[in-house]
C-alpha positions in Angstrom: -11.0 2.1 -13.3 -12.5 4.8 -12.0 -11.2 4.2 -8.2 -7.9 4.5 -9.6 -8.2 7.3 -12.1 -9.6 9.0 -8.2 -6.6 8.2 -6.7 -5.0 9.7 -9.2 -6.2 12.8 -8.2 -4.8 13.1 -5.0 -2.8 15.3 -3.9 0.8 13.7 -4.7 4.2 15.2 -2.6 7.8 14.4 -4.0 9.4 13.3 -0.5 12.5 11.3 0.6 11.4 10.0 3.6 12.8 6.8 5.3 10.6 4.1 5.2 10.9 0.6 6.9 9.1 -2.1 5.4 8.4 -5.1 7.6 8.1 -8.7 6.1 7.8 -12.4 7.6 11.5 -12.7 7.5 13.1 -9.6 7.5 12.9 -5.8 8.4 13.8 -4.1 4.9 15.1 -0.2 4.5 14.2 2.0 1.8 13.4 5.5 1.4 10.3 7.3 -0.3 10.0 9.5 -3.4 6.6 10.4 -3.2 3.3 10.4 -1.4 -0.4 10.4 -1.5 -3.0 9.8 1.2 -3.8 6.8 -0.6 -0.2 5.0 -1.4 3.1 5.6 -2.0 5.7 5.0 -4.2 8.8 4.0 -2.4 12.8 2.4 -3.6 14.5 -0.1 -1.7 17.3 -2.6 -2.1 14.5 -5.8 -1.9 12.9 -7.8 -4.2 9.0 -7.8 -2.9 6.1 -9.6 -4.1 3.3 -7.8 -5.8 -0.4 -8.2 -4.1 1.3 -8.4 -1.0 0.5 -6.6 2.2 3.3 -5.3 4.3 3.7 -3.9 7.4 5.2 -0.2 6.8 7.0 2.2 9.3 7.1 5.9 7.4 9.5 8.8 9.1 7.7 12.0 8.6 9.7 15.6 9.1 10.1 16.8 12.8 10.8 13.1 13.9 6.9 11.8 13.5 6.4 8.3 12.4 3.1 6.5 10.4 2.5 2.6 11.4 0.5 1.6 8.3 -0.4 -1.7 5.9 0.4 -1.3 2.5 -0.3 -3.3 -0.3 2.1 -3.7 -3.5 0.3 -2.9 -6.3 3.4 -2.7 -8.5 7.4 -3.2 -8.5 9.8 -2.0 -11.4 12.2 -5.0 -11.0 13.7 -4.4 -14.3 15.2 -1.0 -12.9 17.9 -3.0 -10.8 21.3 -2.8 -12.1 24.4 -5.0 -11.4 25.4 -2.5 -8.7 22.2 -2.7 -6.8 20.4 0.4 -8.0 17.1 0.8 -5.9 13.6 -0.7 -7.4 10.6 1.6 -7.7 7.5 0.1 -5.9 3.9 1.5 -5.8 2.0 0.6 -2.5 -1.6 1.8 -1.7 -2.3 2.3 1.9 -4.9 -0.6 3.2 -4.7 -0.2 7.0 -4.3 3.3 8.5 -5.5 4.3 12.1 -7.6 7.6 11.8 -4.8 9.8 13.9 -2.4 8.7 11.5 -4.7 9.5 8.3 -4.8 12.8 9.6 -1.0 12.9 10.0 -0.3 12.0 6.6 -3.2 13.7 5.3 -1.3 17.2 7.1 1.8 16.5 5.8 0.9 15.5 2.4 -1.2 18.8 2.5 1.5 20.9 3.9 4.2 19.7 2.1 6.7 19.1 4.5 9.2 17.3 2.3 
């Protein structure tokens, strides 16, 4: 409880980034909402399976891109609407090379939504 009431505490950006999120069968669109250094919370068109790790592509401002490993620690399925209204996901970072920590970690900091 208390590694997530500390996540929590992080710094958390509103940002509609694209994101690309990478399964065993597919490449998937969606687009963030907002952003920690520790996870993000992210709507696209696909069902996903929670406890997961995917492979995640994030588009930063001024045409920068993060490679990272998120896991899904949540999905809001029941948001989806007949006309394909986008889910809400929450995905904490798990895999994260140090230059792209500090990347994320600048532009979470700087807000450069």
């Amino acid at each position: 409880m208390a590694d997530s009431h500390k996540r929590r505490k992080s710094t958390r950006i509103k940002a509609k980034w694209p994101i690309t999120i990478i399964t065993n069968d597919s490449i998937i669109a969606g687009e963030s909402r907002n952003i920690t250094a520790n996870g993000i919370f992210t709507h696209c068109k696909e069902e996903l399976h929670e406890n997961e790790t995917y492979r995640m592509i994030i588009g930063l401002p001024k045409k920068r891109y993060l490679a990272v490993k998120g896991k899904l620690i949540w999905s809001n399925l029941n948001g989806i609407d007949p006309n394909g209204t986008f889910s809400g996901m929450g995905f904490s970072f798990v895999k994260l090379s140090e230059e792209d920590r500090h990347l994320l970690n600048h532009a979470v900091s700087s807000d450069l939504t």
